[in-house]
N, C-alpha and C positions, 0 to 999 in steps of 0.2 A: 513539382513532380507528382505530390499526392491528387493534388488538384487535375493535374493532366489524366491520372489514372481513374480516377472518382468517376471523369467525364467520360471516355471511354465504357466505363462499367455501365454506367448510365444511360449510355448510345445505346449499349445491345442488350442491354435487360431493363427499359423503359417500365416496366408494368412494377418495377419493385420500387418497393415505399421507401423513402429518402431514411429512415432507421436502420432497413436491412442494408441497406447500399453501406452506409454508414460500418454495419458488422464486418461486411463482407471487406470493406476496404482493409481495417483493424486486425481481423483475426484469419483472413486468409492468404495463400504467396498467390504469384505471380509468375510465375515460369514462362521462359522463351527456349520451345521446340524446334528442333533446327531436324530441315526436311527428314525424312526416312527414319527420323527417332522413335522408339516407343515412346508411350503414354504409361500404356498398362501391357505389363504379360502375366500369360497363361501360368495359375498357381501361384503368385503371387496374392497375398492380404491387403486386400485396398482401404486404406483410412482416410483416404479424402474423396468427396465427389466434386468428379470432374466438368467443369462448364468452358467454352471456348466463347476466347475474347476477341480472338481473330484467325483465319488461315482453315485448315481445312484437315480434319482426322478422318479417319474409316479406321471403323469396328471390323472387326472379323477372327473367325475360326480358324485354327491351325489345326492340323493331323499331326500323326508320328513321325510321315514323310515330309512336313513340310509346306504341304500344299494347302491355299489359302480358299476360304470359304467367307465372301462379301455378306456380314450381315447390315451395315447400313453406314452413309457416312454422317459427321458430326458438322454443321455451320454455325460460324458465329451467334452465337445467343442462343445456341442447344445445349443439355447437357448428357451428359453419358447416362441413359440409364440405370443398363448392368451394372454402370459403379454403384449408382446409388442402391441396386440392392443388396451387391455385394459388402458394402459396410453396412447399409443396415444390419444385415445378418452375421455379418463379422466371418464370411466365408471368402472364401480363394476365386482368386476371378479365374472364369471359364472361357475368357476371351482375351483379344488383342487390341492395343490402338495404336495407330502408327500413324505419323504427321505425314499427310500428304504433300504440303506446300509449308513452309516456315511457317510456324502457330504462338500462339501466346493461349497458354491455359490459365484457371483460377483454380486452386486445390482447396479445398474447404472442408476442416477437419471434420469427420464421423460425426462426434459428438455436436457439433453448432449444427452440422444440419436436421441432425435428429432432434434438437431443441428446438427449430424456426418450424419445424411443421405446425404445432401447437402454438406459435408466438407471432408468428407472422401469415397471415393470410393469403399474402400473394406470393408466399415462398413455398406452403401446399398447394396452392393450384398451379404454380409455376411444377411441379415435382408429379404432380397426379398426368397433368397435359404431355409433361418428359412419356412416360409412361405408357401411356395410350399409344401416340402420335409412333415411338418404339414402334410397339408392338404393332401396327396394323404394316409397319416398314414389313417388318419380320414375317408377317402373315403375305405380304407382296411376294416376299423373295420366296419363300416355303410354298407358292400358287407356281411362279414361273420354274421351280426345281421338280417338284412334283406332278404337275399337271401340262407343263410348254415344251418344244421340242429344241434340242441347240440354238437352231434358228431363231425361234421366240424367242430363248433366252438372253440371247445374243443384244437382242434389240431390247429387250429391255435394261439389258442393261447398261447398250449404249444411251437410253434416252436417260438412265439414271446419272449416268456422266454429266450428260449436255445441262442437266440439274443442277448439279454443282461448280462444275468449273466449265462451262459454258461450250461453244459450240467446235473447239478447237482440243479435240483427245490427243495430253501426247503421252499415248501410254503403245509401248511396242506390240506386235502382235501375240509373241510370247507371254507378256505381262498378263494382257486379257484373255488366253488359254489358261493359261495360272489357275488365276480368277474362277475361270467358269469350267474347273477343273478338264479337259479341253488338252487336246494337241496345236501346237503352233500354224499347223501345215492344213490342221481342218475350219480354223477362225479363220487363218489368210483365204481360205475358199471361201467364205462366210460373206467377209467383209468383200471380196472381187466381186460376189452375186451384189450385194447391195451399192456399191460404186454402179453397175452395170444398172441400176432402176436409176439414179441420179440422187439417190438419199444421202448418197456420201462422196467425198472425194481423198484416196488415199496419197499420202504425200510420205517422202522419206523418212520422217520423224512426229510425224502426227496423223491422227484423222480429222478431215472438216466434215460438220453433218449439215446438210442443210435444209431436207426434211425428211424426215425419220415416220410423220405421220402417215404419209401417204402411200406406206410398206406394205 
């Protein structure tokens, strides 16, 4: 079984030195996220940074009412950045993770990641790229809320979809109102204009997209 796990760790984090693999195997869990589960909530103290082994989380903002605000989702061999700043600083997470699809995480206590920065070389540049790669997400979504109209928004974030879970959205009309903080009644019109160019095809439980570029 260790040996099974080792490999797997090794699939999706190839860049890391056969030591840290090694650590990581040793001193961190393993958790299996069953769909719709948190990760992480809002105000809660994070002491592990979070890295996915498989399946599929989104990050995002919560209000008072409830309503959710997408700031980015998490694949195989990414890790959460906000956790890792949030234990660096030993502050309260100001966000959300919730398993989209059944996930396997790695928890990896505060303290060892804070030691591999300085001991391991491909475990800081693995954590500097975390970081960046974040942030220019977050600078996407902060262009299409500030500067895009529903419409825009709409598509991009259908094309952020087709990204991760590929060309078959089954996410309700509702769901993606949610999301893009949105009336149900004003996406379903959204999404009939974009059915009506041929970008998409609406089905009773999914959307198919089949080119999004040509919008």
């Amino acid at each position: 079984m260790e040996t099974l796990q080792k490999d797997i760790i090794h699939q999706q984090f190839p860049q890391f030195e056969q030591p840290l693999l090694d650590e990581i195997l040793a001193h961190s869990t393993i958790r299996q996220v069953a769909e719709g589960e948190e990760v992480l909530r809002t105000g809660q103290y994070i002491r592990s940074t979070v890295l996915l082994l498989s399946g599929l989380l989104k990050v995002y903002r919560e209000d008072d009412e409830g309503n959710e605000f997408l700031m980015y989702f998490l694949e195989p061999g990414n890790a959460c950045a906000l956790s890792m700043m949030c234990t660096a600083r030993d502050e309260k997470s100001q966000i959300m993770a919730k398993a989209v699809t059944p996930s396997e995480v790695i928890l990896i206590p505060s303290h060892l990641s804070e030691q591999w920065l300085g001991k391991y070389k491909t475990w800081h540049n693995f954590v500097i790229a975390s970081y960046r790669t974040r942030f220019e997400e977050l600078l996407q979504t902060l262009d299409s809320v500030a500067f895009k109209g529903l419409d825009e928004r709409l598509l991009f974030y259908l094309k952020r979809q087709v990204q991760v879970t590929g060309k078959e959205i089954r996410l309700s009309h509702q769901q993606i109102a949610d999301e893009l903080n949105s009336s149900r009644e004003v996406i379903s019109r959204l999404l009939k204009k974009l059915e009506q160019t041929g970008a998409i095809t609406l089905h009773r439980n999914y959307i198919e997209v089949h080119n999004l570029a040509k919008v």
